[in-house]
C-alpha positions in Angstrom: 22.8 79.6 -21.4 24.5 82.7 -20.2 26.6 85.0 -22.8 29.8 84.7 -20.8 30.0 80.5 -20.6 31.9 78.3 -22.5 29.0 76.4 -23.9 27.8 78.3 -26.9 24.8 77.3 -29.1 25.9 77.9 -32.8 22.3 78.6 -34.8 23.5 78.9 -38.1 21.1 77.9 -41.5 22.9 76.8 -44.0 22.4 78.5 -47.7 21.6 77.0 -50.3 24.0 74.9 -51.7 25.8 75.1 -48.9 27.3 71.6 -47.5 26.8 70.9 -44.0 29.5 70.1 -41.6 28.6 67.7 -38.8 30.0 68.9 -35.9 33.8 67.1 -34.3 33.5 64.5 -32.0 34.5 65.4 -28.7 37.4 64.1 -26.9 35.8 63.9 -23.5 32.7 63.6 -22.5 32.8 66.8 -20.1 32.8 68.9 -23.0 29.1 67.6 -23.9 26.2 68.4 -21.5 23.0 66.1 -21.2 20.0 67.1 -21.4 18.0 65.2 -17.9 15.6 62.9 -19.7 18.7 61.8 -22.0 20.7 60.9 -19.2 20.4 56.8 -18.1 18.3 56.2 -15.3 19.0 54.3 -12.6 16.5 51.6 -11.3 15.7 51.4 -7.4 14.7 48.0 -6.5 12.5 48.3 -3.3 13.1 45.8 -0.7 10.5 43.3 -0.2 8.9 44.7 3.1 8.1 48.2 1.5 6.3 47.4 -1.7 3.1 49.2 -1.9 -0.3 47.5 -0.9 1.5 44.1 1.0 1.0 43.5 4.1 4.1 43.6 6.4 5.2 41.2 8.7 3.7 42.2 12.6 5.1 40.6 15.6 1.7 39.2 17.5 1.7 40.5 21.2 -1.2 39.0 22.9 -3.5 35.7 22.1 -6.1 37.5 20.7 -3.6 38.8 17.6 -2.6 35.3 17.6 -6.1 34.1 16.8 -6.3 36.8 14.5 -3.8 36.1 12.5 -4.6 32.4 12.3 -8.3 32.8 11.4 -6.9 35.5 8.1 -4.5 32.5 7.2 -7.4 30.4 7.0 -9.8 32.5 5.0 -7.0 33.1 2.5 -6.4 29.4 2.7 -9.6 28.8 1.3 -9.7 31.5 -1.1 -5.7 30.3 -2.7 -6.2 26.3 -1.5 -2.4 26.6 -0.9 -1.3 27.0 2.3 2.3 28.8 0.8 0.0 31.5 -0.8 -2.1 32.2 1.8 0.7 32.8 4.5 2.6 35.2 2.1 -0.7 37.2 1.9 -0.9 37.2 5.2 2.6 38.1 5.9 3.4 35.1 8.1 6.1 32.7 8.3 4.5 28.8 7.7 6.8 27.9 11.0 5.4 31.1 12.6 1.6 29.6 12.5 2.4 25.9 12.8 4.0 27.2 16.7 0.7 29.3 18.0 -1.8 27.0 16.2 -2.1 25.1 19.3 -3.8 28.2 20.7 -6.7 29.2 17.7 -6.9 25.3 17.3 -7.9 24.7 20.9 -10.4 28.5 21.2 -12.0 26.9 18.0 -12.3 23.3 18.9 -13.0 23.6 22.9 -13.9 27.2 23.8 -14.8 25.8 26.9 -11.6 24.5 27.9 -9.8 27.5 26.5 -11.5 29.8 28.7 -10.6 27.3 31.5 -7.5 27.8 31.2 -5.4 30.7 33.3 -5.1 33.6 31.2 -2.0 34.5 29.5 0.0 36.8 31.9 2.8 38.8 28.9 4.8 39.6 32.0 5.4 36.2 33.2 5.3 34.1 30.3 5.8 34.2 26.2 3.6 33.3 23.3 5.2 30.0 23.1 5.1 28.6 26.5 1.2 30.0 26.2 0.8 27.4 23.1 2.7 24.4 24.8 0.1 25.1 27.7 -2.3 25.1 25.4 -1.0 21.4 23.9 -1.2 20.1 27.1 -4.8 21.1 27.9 -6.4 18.8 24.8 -7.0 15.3 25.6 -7.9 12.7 23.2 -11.4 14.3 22.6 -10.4 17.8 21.7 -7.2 16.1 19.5 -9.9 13.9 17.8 -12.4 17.2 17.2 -9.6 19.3 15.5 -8.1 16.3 13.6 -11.8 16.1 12.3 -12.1 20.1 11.9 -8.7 19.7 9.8 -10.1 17.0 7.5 -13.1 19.3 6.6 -11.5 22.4 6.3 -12.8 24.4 9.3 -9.0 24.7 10.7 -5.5 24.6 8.8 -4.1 21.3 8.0 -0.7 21.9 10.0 0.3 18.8 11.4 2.4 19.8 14.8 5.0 17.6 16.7 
């Protein structure tokens, strides 16, 4: 503290005998000064998305993310045995997945036919319409193959419309 300001520190030891006088209450509460650690702390709560060490959500641009994405759902999916728990680990939406599956399911199943197909062009059509394509190229075979894969675990058990 400065010797000129109106906050003075009275360091006074009593005598012996002496009574002690506790010091007034103040009126206001400008007249006290807090010391930083005493003063109340206030409590950021971080938004979902920025917590440290979880992954964030990433928009997929090309089939091979896609894949990506699907194949880390399913190893978590095996690790958690709930399907819920593994897409929040991943940072993926359940709906998200169950949309594109039709493209990881069909690279997995019939690689074959996958690579038959014309190649995703980004300029002229999106993820979606890739997947519906994808739909279309399984026949009864490939459907019965990745029912089968479902069943034992080598794919994920979304069932798609």
């Amino acid at each position: 503290m400065e010797p000129g300001s109106s906050h003075q520190i009275i360091a006074s030891i009593p005598e012996e005998g002496a009574v002690f006088d506790p010091p007034a209450l103040f009126d206001s509460f400008e007249e006290v000064e807090l010391h930083p650690l005493d003063r109340q702390r206030t409590i950021k709560i971080s938004s979902k998305r920025s917590r440290d060490g979880e992954n964030t959500r990433v928009r997929m641009k090309n089939v091979v993310g896609v894949i990506a994405r699907y194949m880390a759902a399913l190893q978590e999916f095996r690790r958690s045995v709930s399907m819920k728990v593994a897409f929040d680990r991943v940072g993926v939406d359940r709906n998200t997945i169950s949309r594109t599956a039709a493209i990881a399911e069909l690279s997995l199943a019939a690689p074959e036919v996958f690579h038959a197909l014309p190649p995703w062009d980004e300029k002229e059509e999106t993820l979606a319409h890739y997947a519906v394509r994808c739909r279309q190229a399984m026949d009864n075979s490939i459907k019965a193959k990745i029912k089968s894969m479902k069943a034992k675990g080598e794919l994920l058990p979304i069932v798609s419309k």
